[in-house]
C-alpha positions as CSV (number, residue, x, y, z in Angstrom):
1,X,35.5,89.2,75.4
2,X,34.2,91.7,77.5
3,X,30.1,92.2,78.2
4,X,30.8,95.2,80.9
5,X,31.6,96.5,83.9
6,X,31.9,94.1,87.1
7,X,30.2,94.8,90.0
8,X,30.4,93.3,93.2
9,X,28.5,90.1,93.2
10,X,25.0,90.2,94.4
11,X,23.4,87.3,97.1
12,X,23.2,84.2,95.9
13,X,19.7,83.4,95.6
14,X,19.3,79.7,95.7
15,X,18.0,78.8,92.8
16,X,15.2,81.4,93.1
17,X,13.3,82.4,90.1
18,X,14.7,86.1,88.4
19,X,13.0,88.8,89.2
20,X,14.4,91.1,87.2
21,X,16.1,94.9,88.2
22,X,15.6,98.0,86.5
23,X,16.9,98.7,82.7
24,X,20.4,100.3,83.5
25,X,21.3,102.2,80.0
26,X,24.7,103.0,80.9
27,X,25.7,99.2,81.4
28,X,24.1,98.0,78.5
29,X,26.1,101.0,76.6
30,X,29.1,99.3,78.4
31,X,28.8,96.2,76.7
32,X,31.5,95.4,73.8
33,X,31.9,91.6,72.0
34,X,34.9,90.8,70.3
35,X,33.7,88.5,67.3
36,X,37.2,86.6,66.5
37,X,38.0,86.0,70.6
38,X,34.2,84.0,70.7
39,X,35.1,82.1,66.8
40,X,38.6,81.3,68.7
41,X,37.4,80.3,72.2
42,X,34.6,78.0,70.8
43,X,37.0,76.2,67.7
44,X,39.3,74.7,70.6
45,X,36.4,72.6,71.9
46,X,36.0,69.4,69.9
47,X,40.4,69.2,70.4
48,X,40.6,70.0,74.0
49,X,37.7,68.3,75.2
50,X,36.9,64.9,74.5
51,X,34.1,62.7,76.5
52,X,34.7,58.8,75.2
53,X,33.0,55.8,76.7
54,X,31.3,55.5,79.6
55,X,31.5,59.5,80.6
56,X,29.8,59.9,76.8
57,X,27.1,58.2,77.2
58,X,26.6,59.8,81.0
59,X,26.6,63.0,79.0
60,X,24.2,62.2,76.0
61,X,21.4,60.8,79.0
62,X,22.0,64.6,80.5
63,X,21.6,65.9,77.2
64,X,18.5,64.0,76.9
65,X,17.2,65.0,80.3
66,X,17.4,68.9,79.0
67,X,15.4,68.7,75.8
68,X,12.7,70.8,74.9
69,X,11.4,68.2,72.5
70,X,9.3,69.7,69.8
71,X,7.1,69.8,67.4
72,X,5.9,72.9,65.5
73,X,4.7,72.4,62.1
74,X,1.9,73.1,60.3
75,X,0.4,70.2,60.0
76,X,0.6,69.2,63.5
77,X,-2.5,67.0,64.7
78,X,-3.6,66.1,68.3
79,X,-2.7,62.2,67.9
80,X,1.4,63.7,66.4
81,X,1.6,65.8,69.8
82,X,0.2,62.8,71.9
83,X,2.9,60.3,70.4
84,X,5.7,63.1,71.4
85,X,4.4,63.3,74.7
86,X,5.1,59.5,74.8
87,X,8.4,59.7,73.5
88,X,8.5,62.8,76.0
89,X,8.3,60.1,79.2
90,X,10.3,57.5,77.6
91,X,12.8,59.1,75.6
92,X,15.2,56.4,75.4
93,X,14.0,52.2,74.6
94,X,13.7,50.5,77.5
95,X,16.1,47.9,76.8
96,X,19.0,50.6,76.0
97,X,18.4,51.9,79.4
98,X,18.5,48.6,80.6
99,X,22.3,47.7,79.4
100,X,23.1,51.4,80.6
101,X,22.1,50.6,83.9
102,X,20.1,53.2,84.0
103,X,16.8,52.1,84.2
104,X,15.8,53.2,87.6
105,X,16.9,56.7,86.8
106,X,13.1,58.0,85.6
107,X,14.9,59.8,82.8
108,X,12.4,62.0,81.1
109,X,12.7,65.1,79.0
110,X,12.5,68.3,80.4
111,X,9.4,69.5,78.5
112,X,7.0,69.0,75.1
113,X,6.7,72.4,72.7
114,X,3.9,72.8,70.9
115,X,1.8,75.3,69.7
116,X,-1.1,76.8,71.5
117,X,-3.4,74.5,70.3
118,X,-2.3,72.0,71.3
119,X,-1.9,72.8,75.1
120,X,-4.5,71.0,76.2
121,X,-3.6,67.6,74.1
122,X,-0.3,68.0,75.7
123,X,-0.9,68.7,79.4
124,X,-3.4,65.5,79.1
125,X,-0.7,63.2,78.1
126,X,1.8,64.5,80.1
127,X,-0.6,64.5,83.5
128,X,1.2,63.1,86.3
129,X,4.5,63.5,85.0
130,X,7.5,65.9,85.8
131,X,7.9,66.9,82.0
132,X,6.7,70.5,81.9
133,X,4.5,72.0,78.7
134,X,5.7,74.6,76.4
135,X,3.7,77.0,74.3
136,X,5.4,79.4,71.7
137,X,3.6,82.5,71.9
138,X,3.7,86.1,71.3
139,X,3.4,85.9,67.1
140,X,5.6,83.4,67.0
141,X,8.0,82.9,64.5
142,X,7.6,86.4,63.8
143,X,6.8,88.5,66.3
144,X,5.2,90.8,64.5
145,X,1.4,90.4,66.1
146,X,-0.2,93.5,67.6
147,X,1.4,94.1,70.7
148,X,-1.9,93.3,73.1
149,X,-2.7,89.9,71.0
150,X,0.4,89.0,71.8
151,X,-0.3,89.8,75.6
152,X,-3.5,87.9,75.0
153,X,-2.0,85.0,73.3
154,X,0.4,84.6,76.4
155,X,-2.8,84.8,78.8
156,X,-4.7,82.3,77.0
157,X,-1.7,79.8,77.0
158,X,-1.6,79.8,80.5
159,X,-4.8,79.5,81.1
160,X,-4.8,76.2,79.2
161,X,-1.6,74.9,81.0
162,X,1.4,75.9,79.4
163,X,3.8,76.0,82.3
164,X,6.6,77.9,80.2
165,X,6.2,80.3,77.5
166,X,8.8,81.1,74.2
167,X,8.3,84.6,73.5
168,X,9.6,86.1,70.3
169,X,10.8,89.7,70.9
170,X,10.3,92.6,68.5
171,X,14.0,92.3,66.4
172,X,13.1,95.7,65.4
173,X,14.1,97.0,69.0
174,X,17.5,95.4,68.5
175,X,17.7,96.2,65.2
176,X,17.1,100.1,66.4
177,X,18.6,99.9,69.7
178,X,15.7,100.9,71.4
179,X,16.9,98.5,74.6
180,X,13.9,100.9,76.1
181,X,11.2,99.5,74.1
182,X,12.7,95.8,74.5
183,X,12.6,95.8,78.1
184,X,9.3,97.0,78.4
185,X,8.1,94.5,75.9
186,X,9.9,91.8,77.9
187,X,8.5,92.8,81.0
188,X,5.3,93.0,80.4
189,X,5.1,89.6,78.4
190,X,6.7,88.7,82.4
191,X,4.0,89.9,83.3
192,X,1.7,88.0,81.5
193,X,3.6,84.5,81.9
194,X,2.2,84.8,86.0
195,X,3.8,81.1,87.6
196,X,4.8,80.4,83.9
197,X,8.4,80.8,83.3
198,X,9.5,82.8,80.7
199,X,12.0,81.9,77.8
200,X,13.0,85.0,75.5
201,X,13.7,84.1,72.4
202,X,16.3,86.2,70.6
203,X,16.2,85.1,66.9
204,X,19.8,85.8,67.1
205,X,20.1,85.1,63.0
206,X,18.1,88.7,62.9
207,X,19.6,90.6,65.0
208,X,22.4,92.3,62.8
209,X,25.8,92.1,65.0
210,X,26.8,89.7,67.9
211,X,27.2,92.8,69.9
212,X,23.6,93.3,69.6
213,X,23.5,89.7,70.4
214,X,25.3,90.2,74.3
215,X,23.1,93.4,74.9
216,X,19.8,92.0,74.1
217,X,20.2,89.1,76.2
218,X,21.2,91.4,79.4
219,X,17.9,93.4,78.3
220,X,15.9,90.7,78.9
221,X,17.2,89.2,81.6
222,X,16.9,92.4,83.3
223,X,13.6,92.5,82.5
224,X,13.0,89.1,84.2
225,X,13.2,86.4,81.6
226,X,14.0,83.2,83.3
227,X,15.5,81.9,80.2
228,X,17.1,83.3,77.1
229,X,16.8,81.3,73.7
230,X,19.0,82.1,70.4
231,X,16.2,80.8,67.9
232,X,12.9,80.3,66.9
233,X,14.6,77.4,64.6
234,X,13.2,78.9,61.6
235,X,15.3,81.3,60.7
236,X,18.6,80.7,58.3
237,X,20.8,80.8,60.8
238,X,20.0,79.2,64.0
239,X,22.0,78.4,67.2
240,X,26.2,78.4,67.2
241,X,29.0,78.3,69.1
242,X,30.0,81.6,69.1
243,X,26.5,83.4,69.9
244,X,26.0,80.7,72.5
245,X,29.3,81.8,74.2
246,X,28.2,85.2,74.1
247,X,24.7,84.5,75.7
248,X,26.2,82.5,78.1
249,X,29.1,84.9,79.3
250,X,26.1,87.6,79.4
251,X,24.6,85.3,82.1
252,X,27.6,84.8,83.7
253,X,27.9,88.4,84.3
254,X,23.8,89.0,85.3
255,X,24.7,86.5,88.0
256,X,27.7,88.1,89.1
257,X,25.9,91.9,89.2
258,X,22.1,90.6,90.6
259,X,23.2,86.8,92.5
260,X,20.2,85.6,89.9
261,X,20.7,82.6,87.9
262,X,19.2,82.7,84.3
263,X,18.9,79.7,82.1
264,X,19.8,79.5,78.8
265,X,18.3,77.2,75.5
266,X,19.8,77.0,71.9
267,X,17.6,76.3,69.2
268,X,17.6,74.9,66.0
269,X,20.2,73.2,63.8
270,X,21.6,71.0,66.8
271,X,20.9,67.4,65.5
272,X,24.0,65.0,66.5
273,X,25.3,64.1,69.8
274,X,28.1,65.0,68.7
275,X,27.2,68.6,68.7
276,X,25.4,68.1,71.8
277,X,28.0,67.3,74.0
278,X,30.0,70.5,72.7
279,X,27.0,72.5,73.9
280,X,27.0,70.8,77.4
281,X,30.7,70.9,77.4
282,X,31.4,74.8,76.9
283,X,27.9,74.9,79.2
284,X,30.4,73.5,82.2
285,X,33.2,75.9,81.6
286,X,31.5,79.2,81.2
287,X,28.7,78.0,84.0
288,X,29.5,75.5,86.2
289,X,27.8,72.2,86.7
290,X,24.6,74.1,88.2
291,X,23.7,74.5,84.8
292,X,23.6,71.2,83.6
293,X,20.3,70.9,84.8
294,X,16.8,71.2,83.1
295,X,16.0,73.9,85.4
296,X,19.1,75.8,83.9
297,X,19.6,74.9,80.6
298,X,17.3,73.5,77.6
299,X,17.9,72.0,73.8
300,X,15.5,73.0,71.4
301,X,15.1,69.8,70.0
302,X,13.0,67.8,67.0
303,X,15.9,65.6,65.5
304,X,18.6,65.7,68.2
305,X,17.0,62.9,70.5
306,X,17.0,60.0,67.3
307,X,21.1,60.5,67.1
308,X,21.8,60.2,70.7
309,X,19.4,57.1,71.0
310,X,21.4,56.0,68.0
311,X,24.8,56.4,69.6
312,X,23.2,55.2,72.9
313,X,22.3,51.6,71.0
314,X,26.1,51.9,69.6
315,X,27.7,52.1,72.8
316,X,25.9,49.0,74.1
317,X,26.1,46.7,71.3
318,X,28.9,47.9,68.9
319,X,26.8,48.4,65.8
320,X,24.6,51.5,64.9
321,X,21.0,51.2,64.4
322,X,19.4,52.2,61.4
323,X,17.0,56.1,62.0
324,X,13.8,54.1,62.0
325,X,14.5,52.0,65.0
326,X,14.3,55.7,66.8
327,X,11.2,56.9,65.6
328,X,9.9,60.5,67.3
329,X,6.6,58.7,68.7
């Protein structure tokens, strides 16, 4: 796969937040994906890579570390987002952790999504904490608000608390090509976010071609998203392999042309451990172990946490729980 030209790697910037650098046209015009290369790369992963025993369930409490954990439905009320945010600080029974050994490790997730209305409810029940609040914003799923309520809508979010912000970008700059427009968009919802940090969500199910896919997510990051998301988790088809490849190779080569580190989330339709640990496991090759951080690298998650505290209980007594002994909150 190629996502353009090399350049000489920039500073390395220690972990500080991107910026962003000016739209280059030419290297986005540079950028070419080859679809079967990213089917093949990704289909060797469950056979090559295997984590068993205790190095598995190491893995599924990072996993669990770097969740986004959820909820965005219509029927959301204050007392749902409250029990999340207790499931947010103790993601994992106490007594699991406990046979882990790992109950002196303060695991936590790395933040609680929710809409904007329910900022407040959030930041409340998380007060104190290290787990971060997440507002989707900008029209979300769609996009498709006027451009300044969508300014607004960021504003308003963190004024209420929201420490990070999932955008939606306009697919119809993709669609178009109008990288231009896109970066503009992105920049000024940058902007907007002030101390928030910034995760630009792709909807990469929209978006026509996987080539489309490696340029919009240099777009953005050049427009100084600190993260870049495949899904809103409402469209037909969510995060994969293959996209998540490309994203990730198209941070891999922002870092090696700016020296800035961009995180990266997928989103929606990743709801076994099993599939969890492939994320993380392709996450290590293509990135490094820098990466597997929360910092770096988020789940989009609403179902995923139940099946690894499921195969958490298995590996400590040998049997597997039924759902309800994992409830949400």
């Amino acid at each position: 796969m190629e996502l353009g030209k090399r350049r000489n790697s920039g500073p390395d910037h220690n972990g500080a937040r991107n910026p962003g650098v000016p739209l280059d046209l030419d290297l986005i015009d540079t950028i070419r994906i080859n679809k079967s290369a990213a089917e093949r790369r990704v289909s060797t992963l469950a056979g090559r890579r295997t984590v068993k025993k205790d190095w598995q369930a190491a893995w599924l409490l990072k996993a669990v570390t770097c969740m986004d954990l959820t909820t965005l439905a219509g029927d959301d009320t204050d007392e749902r987002v409250r029990r999340l945010c207790a499931k947010a600080l103790q993601p994992v029974r106490a007594d699991i952790l406990t046979a882990l050994g790992a109950d002196r490790l303060g695991i936590t997730v790395g933040a609680v999504c929710v809409y904007h209305g329910f900022i407040k409810t959030a930041v409340k029940a998380l007060k104190g904490s290290s787990v971060d609040v997440a507002a989707v914003s900008t029209g979300f799923p769609a996009g498709q608000a006027p451009f300044e309520t969508r300014l607004k809508e960021i504003e308003l979010s963190v004024a209420d608390g929201a420490t990070e912000i999932d955008i939606v970008v306009s697919r119809k700059h993709v669609l178009n090509s109008n990288w231009t427009a896109l970066y503009d968009e992105v920049k000024a919802f940058r902007q907007a976010c002030g101390p928030a940090h910034l995760k630009s969500i792709l909807a990469t199910g929209e978006l026509g071609s996987i080539g489309k896919v490696g340029k919009a997510s240099m777009v953005c990051m050049m427009a100084g998203s600190d993260f870049i998301k495949t899904s809103t988790g409402m469209e037909s088809v969510n995060a994969t392999l293959p996209i998540s490849l490309v994203m990730m190779r198209a941070i891999r080569d922002y870092q090696t042309q700016t020296g800035h580190k961009v995180g990266f989330k997928p989103a929606g339709g990743i709801s076994d451990a099993k599939t969890a640990l492939q994320y993380l496991v392709l996450l290590k090759e293509e990135l490094g172990d820098e990466w597997l951080s929360p910092k770096l690298f988020r789940f989009g998650a609403s179902r995923l946490l139940g099946d690894i505290e499921r195969q958490l209980e298995h590996y400590v007594t040998g049997r597997y729980s039924a759902a309800n002994r994992h409830p949400m909150g």
